[in-house]
C-alpha angles and dihedrals in degrees: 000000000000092000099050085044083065101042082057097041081051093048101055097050090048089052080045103050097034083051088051085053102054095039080055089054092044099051096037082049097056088042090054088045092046079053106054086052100055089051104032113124113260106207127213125199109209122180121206119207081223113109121236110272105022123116094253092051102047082051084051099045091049095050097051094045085051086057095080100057082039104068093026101268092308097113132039125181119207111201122210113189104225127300091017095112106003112038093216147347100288088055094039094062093036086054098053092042083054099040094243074123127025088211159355148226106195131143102269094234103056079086106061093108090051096036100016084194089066089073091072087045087077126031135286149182107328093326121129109335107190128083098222089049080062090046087053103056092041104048098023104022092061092247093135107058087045089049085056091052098064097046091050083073098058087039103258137119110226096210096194137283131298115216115226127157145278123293115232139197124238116199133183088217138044117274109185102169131349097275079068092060093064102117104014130132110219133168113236147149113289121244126027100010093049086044097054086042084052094058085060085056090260114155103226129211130196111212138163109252092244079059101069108061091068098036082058089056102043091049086234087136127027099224145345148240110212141137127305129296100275094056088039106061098044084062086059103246089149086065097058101032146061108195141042122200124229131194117225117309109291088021111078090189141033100191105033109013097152117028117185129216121188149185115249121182131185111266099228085056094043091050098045079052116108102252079230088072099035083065092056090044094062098035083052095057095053096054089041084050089060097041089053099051093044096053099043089048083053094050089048091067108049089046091062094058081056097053084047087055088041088059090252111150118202116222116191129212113229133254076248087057106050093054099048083059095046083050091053091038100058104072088054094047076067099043087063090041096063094052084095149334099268094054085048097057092046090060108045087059080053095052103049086051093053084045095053111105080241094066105021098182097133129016135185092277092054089048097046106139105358 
């Protein structure tokens, strides 16, 4: 009796402790698994409008790959040069709304027929000229909140902007001040900056970047708006024209003189992001914003010695100039304003800041009667 008392009081423990086992595996099991959830990678695709093997998009490429180290392994961007996952822009901005892709680098303005506001968060015809006046609208003016406001309503999280650089303008002729420009066919950005060329007799042709090379050689147009000198000269505009056309000395360019690029994520991405990283993320795009810039105005530099060496001559519009298109371009500033009430709002933050004494760009007398 004694003996099989003991076989059954062995028993029970053994069911007891082997039960206790298994309830400890299971529940280390599901913490290490909680675990690896809370740390697992997400992964964003983001697509630039840059194409592979240029300088911007080599900057581009290298920023997003540093992301990684940079928030412990959480987040991981994936870069795409332009055209790999969404053929064009259309497709670009219709792929991040919907999550195909998590984000986007384009060029800001590329959206003022979607957002007609967009077209005052990157420059535009002799508005404000400096990249720290941008940065300070943006960072200190409250523009980017506002700016954050209106994506929200096409789903998307405007993380901030991206400096890049000026746009110029390559001619196969001499342009040495605006009266040069009447009768001339040149490629440029659609909308308000065709609309103010328009106003110095200029014909004005909207073209894909990859176009103009060959427009250029063929003589179809007569010059063309692009990027900056750096860019510009990897896509072989020194082989097909003679000129390049300056602003005023210190502003490389009267009509697009700094022209913003930015990162842009789907919201539903952006919000099911830890606000941890949200904060890196947007740390992270102010100090790519400088190196891009930086390295792009270097390159520039170096890029124009080339053109010199090329044969290229600059020709530089006048002070007088500059402000005779800023005159012709106002009117049209509020043209754009009044397509809605966002745009509106942008730029009367713009305004008063042109109007300041710092700035000093506009004042009542320019604005009589709008």
């Amino acid at each position: 009796m004694t003996s099989n008392n003991n076989v059954e009081g062995s028993k029970a423990p053994r069911r007891s402790f082997l039960k206790g086992v298994a309830v400890a595996a299971a529940f280390c099991g599901a913490t290490l698994m909680g675990a690896g959830q809370a740390h697992a990678a997400t992964t964003w695709k983001i697509q630039s409008v840059w194409d592979a093997g240029t300088v911007g998009y080599d900057l581009f490429e290298e920023w997003c790959n540093s992301m990684e180290e940079k928030t412990g392994g959480e987040l991981i961007f994936k870069p795409y040069p332009a055209k790999a996952v969404a053929a064009d822009n259309n497709a670009l901005f219709d792929s991040v709304r919907s999550g195909v892709l998590q984000g986007m680098n384009p060029f800001t303005l590329y959206w003022s027929g979607k957002i007609p506001a967009s077209v005052f968060l990157s420059s535009y015809p002799a508005g404000p000229d400096q990249p720290h006046q941008w940065d300070t609208m943006f960072y200190s003016m409250g523009m980017l909140e506002k700016t954050r406001e209106i994506y929200k309503k096409y789903g998307l999280f405007y993380v901030g902007p991206i400096q890049h650089d000026a746009n110029i303008i390559h001619s196969k002729k001499p342009v040495n001040s605006l009266a040069d420009l009447k009768g001339m066919k040149i490629r440029v950005p659609g909308g308000m900056v065709a609309e103010v060329f328009q106003q110095f007799g200029v014909s004005t042709v909207s073209l894909p970047g990859s176009d103009i090379f060959p427009a250029l050689e063929k003589g179809t147009i007569d010059a063309a708006d692009y990027v900056g000198p750096a860019v510009n000269y990897e896509l072989g505009f020194s082989q097909v024209t003679d000129y390049i056309l300056f602003g005023p000395p210190g502003v490389m360019s009267v009509y697009q003189p700094v022209d913003l690029m930015d990162l842009t994520v789907n919201l539903r991405a952006w919000n099911n992001l830890d606000p941890k990283l949200q904060k890196v993320v947007e740390e992270e795009v102010r100090n790519y914003s400088q190196r891009h810039y930086l390295t792009i105005q270097q390159r520039n530099i170096e890029a124009m010695e080339k053109f010199k060496a090329d044969g290229d001559t600059v020709s530089r519009l006048s002070q007088a100039d500059l402000e005779e298109f800023r005159r012709a371009a106002i009117p049209i500033w509020y043209k754009w304003a009044n397509k809605d009430e966002d745009a509106r709002a942008i730029f009367d933050m713009q305004l008063k800041y042109m109007m300041n004494d710092t700035v000093g760009y506009v004042d009542e007398e320019d604005i009589k009667g709008m």
